[in-house]
N, CA, C and O atoms as a Tinker XYZ file with bonds, in Angstrom:
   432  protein
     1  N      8.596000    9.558000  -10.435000    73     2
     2  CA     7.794000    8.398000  -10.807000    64     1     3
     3  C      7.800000    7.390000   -9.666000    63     2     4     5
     4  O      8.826000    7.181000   -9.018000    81     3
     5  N      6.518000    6.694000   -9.397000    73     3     6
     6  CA     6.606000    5.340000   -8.693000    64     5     7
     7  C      6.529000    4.150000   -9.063000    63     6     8     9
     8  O      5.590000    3.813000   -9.786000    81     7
     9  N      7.487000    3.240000   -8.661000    73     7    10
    10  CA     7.496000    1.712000   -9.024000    64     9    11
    11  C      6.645000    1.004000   -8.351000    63    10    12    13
    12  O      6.619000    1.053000   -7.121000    81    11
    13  N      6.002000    0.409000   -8.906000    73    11    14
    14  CA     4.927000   -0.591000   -8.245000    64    13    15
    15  C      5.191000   -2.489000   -9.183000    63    14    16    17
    16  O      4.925000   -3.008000  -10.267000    81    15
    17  N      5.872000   -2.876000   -7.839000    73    15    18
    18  CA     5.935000   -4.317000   -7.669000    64    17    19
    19  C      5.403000   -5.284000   -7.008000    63    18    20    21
    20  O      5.484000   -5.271000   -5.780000    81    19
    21  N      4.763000   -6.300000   -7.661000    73    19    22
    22  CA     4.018000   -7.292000   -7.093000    64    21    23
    23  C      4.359000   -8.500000   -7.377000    63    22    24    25
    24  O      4.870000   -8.560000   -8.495000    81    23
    25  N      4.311000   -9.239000   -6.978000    73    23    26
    26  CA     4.926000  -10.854000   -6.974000    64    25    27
    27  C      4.108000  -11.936000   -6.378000    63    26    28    29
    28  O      3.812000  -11.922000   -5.183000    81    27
    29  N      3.783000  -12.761000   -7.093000    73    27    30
    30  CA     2.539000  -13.848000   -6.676000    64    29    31
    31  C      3.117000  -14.922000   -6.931000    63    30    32    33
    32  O      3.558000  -15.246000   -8.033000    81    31
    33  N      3.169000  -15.716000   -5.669000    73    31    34
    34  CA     3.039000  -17.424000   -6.112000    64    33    35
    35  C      1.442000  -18.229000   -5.708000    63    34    36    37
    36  O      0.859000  -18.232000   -4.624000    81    35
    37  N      1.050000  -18.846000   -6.965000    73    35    38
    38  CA    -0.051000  -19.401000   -7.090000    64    37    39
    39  C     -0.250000  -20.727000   -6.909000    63    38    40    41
    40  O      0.671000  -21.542000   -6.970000    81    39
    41  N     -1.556000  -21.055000   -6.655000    73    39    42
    42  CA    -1.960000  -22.378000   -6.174000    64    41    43
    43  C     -1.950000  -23.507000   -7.724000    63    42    44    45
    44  O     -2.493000  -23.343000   -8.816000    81    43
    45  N     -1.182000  -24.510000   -7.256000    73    43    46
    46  CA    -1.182000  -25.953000   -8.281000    64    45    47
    47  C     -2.317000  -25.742000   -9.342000    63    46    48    49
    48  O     -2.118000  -25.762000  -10.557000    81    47
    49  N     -3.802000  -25.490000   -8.607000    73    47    50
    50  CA    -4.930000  -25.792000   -9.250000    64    49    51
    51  C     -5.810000  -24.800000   -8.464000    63    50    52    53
    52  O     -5.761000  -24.618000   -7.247000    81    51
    53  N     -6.836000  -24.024000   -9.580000    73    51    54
    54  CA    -7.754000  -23.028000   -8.600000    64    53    55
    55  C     -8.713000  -22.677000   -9.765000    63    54    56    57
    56  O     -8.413000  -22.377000  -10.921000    81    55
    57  N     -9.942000  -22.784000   -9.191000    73    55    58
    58  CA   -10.934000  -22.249000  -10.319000    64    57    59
    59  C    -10.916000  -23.127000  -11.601000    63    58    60    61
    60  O    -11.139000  -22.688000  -12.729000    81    59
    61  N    -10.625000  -24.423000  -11.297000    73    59    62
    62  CA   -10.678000  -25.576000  -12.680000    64    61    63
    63  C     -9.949000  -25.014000  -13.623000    63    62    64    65
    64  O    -10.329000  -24.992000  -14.793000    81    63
    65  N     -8.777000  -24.477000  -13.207000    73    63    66
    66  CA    -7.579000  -24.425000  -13.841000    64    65    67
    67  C     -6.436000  -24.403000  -13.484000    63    66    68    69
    68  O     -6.125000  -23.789000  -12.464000    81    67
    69  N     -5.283000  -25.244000  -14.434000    73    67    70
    70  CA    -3.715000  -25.361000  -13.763000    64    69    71
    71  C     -2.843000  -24.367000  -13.343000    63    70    72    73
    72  O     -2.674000  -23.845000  -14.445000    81    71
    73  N     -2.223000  -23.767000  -12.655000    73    71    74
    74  CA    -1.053000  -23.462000  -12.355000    64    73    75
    75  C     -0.878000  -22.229000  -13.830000    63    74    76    77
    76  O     -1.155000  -21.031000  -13.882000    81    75
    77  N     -0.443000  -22.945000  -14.631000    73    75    78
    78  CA     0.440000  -22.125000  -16.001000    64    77    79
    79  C     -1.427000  -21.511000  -16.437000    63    78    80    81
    80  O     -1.747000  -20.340000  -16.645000    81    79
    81  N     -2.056000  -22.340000  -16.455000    73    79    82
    82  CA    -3.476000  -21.353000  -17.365000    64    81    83
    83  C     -3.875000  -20.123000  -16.410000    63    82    84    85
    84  O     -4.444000  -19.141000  -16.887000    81    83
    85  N     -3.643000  -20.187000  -15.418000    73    83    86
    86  CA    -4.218000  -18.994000  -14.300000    64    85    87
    87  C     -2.784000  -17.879000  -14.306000    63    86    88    89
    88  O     -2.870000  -16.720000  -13.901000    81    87
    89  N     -1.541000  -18.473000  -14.826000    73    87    90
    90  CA    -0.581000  -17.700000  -14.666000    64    89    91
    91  C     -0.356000  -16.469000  -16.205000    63    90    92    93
    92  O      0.266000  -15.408000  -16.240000    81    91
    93  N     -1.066000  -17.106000  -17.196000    73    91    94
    94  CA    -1.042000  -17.071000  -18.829000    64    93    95
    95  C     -2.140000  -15.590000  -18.315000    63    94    96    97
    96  O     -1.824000  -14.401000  -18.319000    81    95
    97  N     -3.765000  -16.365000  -17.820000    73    95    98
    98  CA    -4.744000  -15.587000  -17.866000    64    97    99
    99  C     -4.592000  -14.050000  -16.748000    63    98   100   101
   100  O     -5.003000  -12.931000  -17.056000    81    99
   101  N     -3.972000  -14.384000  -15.586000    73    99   102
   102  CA    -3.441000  -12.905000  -14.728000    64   101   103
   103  C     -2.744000  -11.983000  -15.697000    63   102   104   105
   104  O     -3.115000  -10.812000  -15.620000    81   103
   105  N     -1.671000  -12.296000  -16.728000    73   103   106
   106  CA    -1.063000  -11.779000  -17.267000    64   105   107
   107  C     -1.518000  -10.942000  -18.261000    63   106   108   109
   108  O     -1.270000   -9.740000  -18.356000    81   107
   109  N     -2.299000  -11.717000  -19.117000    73   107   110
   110  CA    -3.113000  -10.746000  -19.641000    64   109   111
   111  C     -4.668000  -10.088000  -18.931000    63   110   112   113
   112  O     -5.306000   -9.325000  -19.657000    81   111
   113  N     -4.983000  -10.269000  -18.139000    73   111   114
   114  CA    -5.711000   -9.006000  -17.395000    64   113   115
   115  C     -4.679000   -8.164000  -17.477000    63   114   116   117
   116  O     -4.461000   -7.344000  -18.368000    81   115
   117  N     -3.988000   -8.412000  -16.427000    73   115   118
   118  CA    -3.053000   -7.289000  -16.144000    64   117   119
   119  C     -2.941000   -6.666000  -17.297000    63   118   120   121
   120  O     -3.902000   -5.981000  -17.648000    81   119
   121  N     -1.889000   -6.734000  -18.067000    73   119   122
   122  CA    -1.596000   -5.892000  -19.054000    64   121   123
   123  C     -2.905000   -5.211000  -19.872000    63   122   124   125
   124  O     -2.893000   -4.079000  -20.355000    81   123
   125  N     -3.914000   -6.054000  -19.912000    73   123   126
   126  CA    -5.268000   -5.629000  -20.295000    64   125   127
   127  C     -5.614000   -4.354000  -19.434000    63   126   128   129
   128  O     -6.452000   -3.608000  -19.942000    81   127
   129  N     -5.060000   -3.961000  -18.115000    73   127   130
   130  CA    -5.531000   -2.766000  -17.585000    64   129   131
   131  C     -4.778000   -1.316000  -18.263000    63   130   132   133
   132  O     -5.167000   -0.155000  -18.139000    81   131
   133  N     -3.650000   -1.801000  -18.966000    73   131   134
   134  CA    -2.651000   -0.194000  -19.269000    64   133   135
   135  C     -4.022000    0.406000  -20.222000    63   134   136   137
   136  O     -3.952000    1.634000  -20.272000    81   135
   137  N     -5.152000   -0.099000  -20.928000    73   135   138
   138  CA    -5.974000    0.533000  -21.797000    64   137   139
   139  C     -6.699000    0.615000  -21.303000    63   138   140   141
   140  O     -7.531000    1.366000  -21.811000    81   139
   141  N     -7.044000    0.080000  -20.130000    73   139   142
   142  CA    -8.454000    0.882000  -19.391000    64   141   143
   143  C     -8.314000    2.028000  -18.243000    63   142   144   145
   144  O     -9.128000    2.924000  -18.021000    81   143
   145  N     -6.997000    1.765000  -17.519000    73   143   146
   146  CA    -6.618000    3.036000  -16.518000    64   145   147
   147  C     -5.741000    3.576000  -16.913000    63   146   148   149
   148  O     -4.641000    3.024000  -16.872000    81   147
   149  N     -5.909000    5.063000  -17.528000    73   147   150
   150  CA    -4.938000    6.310000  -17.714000    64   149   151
   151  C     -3.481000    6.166000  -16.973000    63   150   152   153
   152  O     -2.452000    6.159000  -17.647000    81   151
   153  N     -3.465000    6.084000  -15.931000    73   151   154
   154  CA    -2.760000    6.674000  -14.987000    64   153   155
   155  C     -1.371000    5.734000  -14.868000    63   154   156   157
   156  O     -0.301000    6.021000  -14.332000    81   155
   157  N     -1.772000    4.531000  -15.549000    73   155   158
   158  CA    -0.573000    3.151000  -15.574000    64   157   159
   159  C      0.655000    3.988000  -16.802000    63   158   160   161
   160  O      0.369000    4.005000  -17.999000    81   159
   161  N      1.809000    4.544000  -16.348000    73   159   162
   162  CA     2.537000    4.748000  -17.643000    64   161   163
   163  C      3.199000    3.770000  -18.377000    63   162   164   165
   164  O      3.367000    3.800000  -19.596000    81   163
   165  N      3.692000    2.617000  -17.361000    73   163   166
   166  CA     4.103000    1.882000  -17.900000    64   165   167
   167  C      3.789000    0.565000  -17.063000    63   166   168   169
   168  O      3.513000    0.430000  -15.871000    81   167
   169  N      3.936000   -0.433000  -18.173000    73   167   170
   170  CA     3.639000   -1.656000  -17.242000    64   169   171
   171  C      4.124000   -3.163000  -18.136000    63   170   172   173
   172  O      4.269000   -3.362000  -19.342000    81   171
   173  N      4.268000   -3.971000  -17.065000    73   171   174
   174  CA     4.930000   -5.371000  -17.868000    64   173   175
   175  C      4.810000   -6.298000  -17.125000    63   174   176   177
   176  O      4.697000   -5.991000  -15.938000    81   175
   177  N      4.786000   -7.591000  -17.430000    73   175   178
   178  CA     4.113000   -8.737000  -16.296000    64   177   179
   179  C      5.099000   -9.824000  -17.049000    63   178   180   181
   180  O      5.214000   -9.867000  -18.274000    81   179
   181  N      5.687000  -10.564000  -16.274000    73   179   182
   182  CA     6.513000  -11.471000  -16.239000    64   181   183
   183  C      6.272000  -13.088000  -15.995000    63   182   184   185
   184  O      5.753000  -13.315000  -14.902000    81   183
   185  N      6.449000  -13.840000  -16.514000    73   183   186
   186  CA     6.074000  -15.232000  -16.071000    64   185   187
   187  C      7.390000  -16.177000  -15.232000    63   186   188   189
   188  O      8.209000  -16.654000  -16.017000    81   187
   189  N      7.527000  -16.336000  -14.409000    73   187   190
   190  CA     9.012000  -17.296000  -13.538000    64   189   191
   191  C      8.935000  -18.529000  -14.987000    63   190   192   193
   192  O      8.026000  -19.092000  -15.596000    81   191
   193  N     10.551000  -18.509000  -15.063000    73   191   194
   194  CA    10.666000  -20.388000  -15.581000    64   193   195
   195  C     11.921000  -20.975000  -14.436000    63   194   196   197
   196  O     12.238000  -22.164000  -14.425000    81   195
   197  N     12.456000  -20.116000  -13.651000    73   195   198
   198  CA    13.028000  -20.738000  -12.280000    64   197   199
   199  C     12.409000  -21.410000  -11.469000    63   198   200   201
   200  O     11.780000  -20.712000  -10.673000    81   199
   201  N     12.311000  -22.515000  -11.320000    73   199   202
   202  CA    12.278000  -23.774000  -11.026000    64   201   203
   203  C     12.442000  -23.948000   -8.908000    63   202   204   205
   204  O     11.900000  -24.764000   -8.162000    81   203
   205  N     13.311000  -22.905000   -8.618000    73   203   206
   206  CA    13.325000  -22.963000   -7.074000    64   205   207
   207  C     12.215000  -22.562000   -6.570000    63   206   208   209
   208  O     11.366000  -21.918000   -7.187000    81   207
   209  N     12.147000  -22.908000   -5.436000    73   207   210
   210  CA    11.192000  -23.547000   -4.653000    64   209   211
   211  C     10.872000  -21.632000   -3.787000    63   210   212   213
   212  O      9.789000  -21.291000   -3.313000    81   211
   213  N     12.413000  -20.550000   -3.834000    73   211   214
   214  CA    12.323000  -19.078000   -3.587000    64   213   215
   215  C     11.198000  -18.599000   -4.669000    63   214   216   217
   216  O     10.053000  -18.255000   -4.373000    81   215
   217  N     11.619000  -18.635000   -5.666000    73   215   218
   218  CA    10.778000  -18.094000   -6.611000    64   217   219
   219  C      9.382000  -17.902000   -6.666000    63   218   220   221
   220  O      8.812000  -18.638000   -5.860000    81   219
   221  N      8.774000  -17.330000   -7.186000    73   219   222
   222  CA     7.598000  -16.798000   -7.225000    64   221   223
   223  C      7.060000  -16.809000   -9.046000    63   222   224   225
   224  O      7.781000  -16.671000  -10.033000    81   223
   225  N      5.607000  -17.018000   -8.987000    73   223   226
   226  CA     4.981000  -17.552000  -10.532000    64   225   227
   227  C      4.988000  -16.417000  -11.271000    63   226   228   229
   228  O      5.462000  -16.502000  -12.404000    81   227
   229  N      4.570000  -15.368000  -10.893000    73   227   230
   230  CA     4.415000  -14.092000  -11.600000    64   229   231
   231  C      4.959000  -12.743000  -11.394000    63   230   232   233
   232  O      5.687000  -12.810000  -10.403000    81   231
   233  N      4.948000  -11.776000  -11.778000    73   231   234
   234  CA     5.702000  -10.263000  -11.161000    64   233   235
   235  C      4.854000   -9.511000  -12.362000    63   234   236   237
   236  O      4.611000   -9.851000  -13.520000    81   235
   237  N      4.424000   -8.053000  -11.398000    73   235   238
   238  CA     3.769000   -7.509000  -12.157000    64   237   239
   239  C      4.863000   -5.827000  -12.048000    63   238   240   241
   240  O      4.539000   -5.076000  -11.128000    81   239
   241  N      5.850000   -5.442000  -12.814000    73   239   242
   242  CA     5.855000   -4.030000  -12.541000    64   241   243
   243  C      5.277000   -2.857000  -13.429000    63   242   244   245
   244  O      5.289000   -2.768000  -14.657000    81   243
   245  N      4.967000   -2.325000  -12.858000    73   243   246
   246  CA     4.645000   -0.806000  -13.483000    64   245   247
   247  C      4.717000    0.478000  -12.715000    63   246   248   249
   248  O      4.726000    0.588000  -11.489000    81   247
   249  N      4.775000    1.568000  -13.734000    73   247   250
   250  CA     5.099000    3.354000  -13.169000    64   249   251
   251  C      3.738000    3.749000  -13.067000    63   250   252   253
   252  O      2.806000    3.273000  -13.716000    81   251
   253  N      3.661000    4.946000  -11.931000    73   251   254
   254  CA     3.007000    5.919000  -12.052000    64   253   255
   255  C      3.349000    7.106000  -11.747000    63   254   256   257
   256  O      4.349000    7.328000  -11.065000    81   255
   257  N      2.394000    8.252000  -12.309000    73   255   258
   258  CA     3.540000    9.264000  -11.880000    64   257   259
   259  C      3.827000    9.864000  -10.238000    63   258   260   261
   260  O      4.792000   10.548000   -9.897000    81   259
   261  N      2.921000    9.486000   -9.534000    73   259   262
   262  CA     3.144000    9.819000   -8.235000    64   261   263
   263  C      2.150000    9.175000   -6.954000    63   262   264   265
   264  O      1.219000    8.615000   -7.532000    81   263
   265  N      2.058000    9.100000   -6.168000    73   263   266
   266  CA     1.385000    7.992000   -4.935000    64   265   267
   267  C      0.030000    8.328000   -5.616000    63   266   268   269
   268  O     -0.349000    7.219000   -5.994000    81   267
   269  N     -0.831000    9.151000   -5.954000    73   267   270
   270  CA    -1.635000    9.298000   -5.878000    64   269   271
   271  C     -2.242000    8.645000   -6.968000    63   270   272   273
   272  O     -3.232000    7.935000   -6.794000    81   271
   273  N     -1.517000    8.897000   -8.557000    73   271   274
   274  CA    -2.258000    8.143000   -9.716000    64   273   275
   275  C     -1.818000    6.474000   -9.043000    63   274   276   277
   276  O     -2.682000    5.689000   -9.434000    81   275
   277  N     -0.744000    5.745000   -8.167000    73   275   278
   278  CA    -0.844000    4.578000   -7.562000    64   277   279
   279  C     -2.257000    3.713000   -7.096000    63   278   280   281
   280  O     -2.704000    2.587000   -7.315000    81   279
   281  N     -2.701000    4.967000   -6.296000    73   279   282
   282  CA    -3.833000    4.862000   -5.434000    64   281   283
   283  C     -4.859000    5.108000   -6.122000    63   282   284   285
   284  O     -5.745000    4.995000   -5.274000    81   283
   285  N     -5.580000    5.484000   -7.502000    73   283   286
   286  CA    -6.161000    5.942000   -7.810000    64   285   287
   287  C     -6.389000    3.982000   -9.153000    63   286   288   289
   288  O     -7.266000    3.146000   -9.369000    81   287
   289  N     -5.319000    4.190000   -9.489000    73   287   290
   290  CA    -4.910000    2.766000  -10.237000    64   289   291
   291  C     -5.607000    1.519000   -9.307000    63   290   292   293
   292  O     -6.499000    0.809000   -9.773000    81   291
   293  N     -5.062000    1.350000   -7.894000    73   291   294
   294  CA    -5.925000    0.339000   -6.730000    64   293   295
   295  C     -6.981000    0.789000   -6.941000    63   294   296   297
   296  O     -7.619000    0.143000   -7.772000    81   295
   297  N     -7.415000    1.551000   -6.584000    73   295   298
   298  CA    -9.110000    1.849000   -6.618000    64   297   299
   299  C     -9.963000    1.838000   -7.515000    63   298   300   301
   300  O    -11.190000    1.918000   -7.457000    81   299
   301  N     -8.889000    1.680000   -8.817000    73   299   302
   302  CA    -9.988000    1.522000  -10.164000    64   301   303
   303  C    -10.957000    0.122000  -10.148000    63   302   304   305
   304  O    -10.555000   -0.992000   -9.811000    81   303
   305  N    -12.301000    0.451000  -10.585000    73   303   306
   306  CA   -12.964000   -0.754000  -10.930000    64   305   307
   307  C    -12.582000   -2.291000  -11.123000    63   306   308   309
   308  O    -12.816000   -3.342000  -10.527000    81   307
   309  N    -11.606000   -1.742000  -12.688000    73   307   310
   310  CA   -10.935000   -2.851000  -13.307000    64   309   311
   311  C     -9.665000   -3.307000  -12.872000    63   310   312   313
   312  O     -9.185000   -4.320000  -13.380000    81   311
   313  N     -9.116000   -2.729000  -12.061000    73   311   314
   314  CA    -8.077000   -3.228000  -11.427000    64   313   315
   315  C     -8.509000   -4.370000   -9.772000    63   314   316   317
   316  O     -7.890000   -5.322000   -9.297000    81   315
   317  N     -9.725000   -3.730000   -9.352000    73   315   318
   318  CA   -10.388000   -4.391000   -8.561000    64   317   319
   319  C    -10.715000   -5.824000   -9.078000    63   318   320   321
   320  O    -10.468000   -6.892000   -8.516000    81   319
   321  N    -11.273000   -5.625000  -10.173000    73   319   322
   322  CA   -11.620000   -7.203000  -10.680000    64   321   323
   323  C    -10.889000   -7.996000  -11.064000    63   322   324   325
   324  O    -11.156000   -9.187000  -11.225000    81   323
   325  N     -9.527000   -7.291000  -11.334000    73   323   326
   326  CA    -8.088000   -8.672000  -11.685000    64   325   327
   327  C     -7.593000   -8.875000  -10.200000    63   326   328   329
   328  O     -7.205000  -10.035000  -10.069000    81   327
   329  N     -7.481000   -8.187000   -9.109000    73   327   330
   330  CA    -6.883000   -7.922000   -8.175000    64   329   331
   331  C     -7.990000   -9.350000   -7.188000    63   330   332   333
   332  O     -7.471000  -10.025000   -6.300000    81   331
   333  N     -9.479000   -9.530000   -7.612000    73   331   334
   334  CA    -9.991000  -10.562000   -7.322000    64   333   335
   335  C     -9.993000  -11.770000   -7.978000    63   334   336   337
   336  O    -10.363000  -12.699000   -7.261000    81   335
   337  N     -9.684000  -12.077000   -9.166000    73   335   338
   338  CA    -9.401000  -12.838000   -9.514000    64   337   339
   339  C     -8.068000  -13.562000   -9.260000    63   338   340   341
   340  O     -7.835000  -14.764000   -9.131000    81   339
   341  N     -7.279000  -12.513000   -9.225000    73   339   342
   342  CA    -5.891000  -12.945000   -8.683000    64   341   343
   343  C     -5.769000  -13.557000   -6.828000    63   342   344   345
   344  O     -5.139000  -14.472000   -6.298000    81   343
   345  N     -6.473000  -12.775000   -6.442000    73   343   346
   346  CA    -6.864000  -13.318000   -4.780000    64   345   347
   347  C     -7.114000  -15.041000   -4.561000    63   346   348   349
   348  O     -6.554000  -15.791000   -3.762000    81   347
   349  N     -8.006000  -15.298000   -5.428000    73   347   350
   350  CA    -8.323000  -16.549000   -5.701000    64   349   351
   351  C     -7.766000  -17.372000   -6.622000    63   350   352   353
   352  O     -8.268000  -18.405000   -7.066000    81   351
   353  N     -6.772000  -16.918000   -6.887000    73   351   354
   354  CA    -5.381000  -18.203000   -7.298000    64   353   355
   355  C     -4.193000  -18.284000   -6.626000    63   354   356   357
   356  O     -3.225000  -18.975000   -6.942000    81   355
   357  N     -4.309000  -17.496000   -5.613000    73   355   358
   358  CA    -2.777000  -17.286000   -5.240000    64   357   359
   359  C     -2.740000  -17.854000   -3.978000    63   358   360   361
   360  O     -3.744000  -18.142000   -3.326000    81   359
   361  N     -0.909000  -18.116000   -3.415000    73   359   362
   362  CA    -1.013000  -18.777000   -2.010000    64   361   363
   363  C     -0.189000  -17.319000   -1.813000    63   362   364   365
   364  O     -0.885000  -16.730000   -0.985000    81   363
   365  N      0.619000  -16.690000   -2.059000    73   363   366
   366  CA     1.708000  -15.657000   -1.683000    64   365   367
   367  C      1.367000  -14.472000   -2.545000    63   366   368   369
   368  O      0.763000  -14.609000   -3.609000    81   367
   369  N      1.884000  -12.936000   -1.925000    73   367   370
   370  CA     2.140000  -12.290000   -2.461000    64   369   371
   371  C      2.763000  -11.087000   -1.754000    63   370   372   373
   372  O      2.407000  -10.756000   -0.623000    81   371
   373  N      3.790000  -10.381000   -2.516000    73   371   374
   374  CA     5.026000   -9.410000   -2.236000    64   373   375
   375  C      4.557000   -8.279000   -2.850000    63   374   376   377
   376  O      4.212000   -8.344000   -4.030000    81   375
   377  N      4.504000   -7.454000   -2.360000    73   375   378
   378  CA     4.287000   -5.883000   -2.663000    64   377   379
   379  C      6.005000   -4.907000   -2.025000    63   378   380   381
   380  O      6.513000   -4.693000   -0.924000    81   379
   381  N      6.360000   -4.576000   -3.485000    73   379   382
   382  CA     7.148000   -3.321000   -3.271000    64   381   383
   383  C      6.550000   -2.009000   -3.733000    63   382   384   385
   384  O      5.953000   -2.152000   -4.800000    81   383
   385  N      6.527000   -0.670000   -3.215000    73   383   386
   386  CA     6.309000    0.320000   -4.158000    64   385   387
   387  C      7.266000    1.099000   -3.677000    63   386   388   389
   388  O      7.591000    1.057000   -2.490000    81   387
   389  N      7.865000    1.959000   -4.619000    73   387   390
   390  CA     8.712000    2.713000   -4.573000    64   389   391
   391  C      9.162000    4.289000   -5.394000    63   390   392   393
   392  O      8.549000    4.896000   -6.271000    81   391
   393  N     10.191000    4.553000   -4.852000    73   391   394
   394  CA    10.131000    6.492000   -5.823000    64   393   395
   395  C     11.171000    6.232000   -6.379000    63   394   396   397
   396  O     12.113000    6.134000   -5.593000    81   395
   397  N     11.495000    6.020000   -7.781000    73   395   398
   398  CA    12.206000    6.046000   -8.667000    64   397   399
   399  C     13.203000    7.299000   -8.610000    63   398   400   401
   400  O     12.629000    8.339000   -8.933000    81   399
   401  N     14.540000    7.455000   -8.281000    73   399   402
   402  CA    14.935000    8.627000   -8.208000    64   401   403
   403  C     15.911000    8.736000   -9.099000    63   402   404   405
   404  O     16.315000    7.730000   -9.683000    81   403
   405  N     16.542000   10.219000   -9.386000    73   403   406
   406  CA    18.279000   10.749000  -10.060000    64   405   407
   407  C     18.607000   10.256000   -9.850000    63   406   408   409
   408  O     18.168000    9.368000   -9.120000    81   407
   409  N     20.028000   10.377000  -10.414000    73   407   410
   410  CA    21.608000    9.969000  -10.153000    64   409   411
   411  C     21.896000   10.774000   -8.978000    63   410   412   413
   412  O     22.715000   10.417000   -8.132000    81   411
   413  N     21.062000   12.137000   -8.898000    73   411   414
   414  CA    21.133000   13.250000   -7.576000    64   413   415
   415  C     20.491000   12.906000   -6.531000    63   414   416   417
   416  O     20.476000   13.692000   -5.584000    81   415
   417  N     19.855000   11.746000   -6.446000    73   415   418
   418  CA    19.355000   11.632000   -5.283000    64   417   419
   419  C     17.553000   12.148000   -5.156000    63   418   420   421
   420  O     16.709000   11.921000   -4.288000    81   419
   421  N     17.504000   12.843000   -6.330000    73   419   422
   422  CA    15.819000   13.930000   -6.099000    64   421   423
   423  C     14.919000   13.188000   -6.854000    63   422   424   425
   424  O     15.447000   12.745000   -7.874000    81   423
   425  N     13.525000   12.839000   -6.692000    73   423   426
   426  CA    12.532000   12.405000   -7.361000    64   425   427
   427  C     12.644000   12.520000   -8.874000    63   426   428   429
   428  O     13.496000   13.270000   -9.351000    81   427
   429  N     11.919000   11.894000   -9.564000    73   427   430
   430  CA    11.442000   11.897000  -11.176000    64   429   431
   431  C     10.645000   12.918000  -10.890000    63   430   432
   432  O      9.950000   13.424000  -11.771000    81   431
């Protein structure tokens, strides 16, 4: 399986809305995509209430089963259109992806 992590810190005010309403509304897109793209097995979106100045507003993780349903997930339509909406609220963003492995060391 692959982990796919994203982490956004967003602008005060964007699109005639605050901070927390653009952070509320990413969240549910997001999660709004596990029913439109197959390929998301799992997924969960997080809101920061840490207060430091490190921190970051949002985190998005989710599985897929391998680079390719990843890449296939980016390229979807509807992931395109949160992925622009999100462009235009944000000042930062962190991308991890990764291969979930055993206790042995070998892939999922």
């Amino acid at each position: 399986m692959v982990r796919h992590v994203v982490m956004w810190k967003l602008k005060d005010y964007a699109g005639e809305a605050t901070k927390d309403e653009n952070r509320r509304k990413a969240k549910r897109l997001l999660l709004g995509l596990q029913d439109k793209i197959p390929d998301i097995k799992a997924i969960e979106v997080g809101l920061n209430f840490n207060p430091t100045e490190d921190a970051h507003d949002l985190v998005l993780y989710a599985e897929f089963t391998d680079e390719a349903a990843l890449e296939r997930y980016q390229n979807h339509p509807e992931h395109r259109k949160v992925a622009s909406f999100l462009r235009g609220i944000r000042t930062e963003k962190r991308v991890v992806d990764y291969w979930m492995k055993t206790t042995d060391g070998n892939h999922f």
